[in-house]
C-alpha positions as CSV (number, residue, x, y, z in Angstrom):
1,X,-38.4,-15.7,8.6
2,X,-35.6,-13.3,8.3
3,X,-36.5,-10.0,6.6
4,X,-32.9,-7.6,5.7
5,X,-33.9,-4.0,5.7
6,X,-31.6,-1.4,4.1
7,X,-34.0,2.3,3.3
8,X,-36.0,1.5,0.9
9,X,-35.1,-2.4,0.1
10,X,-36.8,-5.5,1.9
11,X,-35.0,-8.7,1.3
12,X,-36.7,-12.0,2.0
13,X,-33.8,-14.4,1.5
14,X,-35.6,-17.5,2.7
15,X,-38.9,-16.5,0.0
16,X,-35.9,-15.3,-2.7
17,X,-37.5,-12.0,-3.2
18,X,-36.2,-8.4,-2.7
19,X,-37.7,-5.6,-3.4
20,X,-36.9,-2.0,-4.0
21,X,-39.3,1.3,-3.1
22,X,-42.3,-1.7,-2.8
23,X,-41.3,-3.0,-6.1
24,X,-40.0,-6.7,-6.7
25,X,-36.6,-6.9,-8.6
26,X,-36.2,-9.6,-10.6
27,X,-32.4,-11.0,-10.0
28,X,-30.0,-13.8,-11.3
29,X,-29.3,-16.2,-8.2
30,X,-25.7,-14.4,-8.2
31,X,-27.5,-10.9,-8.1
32,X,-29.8,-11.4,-4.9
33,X,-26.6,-13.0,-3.5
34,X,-24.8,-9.8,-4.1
35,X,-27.5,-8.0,-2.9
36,X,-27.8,-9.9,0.2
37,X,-24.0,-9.5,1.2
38,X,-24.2,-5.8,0.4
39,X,-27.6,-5.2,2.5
40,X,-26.4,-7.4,5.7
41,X,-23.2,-5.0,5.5
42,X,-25.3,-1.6,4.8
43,X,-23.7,1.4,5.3
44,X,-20.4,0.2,5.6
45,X,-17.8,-0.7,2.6
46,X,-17.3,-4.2,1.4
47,X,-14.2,-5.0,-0.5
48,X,-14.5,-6.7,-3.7
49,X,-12.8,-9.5,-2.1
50,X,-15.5,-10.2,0.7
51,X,-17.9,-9.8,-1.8
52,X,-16.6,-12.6,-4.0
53,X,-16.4,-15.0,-1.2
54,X,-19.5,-14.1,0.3
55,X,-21.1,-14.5,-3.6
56,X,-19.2,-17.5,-5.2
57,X,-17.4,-19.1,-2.4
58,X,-14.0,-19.0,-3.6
59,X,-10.9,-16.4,-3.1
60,X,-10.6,-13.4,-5.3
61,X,-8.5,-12.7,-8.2
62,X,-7.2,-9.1,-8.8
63,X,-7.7,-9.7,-12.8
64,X,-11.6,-11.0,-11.7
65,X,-14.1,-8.7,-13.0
66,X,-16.8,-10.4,-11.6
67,X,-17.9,-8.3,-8.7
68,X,-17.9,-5.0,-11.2
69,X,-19.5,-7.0,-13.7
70,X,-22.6,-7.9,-11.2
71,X,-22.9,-4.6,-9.3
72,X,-23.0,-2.9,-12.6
73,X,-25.9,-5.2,-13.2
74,X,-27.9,-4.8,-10.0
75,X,-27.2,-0.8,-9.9
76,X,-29.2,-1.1,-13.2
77,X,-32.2,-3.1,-11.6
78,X,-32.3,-1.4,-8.7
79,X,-32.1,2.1,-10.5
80,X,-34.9,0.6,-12.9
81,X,-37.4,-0.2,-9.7
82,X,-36.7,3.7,-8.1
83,X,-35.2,5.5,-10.5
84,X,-32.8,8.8,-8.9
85,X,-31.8,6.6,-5.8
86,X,-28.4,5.5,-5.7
87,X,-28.0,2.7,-3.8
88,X,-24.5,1.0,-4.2
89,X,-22.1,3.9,-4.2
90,X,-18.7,2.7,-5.3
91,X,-15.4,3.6,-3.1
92,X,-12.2,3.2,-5.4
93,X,-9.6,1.3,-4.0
94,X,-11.7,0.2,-1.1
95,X,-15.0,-1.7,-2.4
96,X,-18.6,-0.9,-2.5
97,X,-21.1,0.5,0.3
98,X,-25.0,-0.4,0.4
99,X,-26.9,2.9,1.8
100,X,-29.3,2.3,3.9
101,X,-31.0,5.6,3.9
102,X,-31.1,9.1,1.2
């Protein structure tokens, strides 16, 4: 069974379960997907556009909100389960990272 590790987070993906500081998050399908691509790429920046193909399967459009939308979301949940920690830090013009460590 693969296990993703990023700092604090454990992602099962085959048990659909992650969980943050020891606590289980409870995510939307898209959410743990998101979460998923961002933790398999930690500490490096993702671009909105791998994001939306790695998450719904399909090329990205500049006026798509989507990615924003869902990592707005998820910083919420995870900030929720450790409160303080910033996980997804946000690089304008470039995408979003994961860190892996703080």
């Amino acid at each position: 069974m693969e296990t993703i590790t990023a700092g604090e987070l454990e992602i099962r993906p085959s048990e659909y379960l992650a969980l943050a500081a020891g606590r289980p998050l409870r995510l939307t399908v898209r959410e743990f997907q998101l979460l998923t691509a961002l933790a398999r790429r930690a500490d490096r920046i993702v671009t909105r556009e791998e994001l939306h193909e790695a998450v719904w399967g399909e090329p990205y459009r500049k006026s798509d909100r989507s990615v924003d939308v869902y990592v707005g979301k998820l910083r919420q949940k995870l900030n929720d389960a450790s409160p303080g920690r910033p996980y997804i830090h946000t690089h304008f013009g470039f995408g979003y990272r994961l860190a892996s460590g703080q």
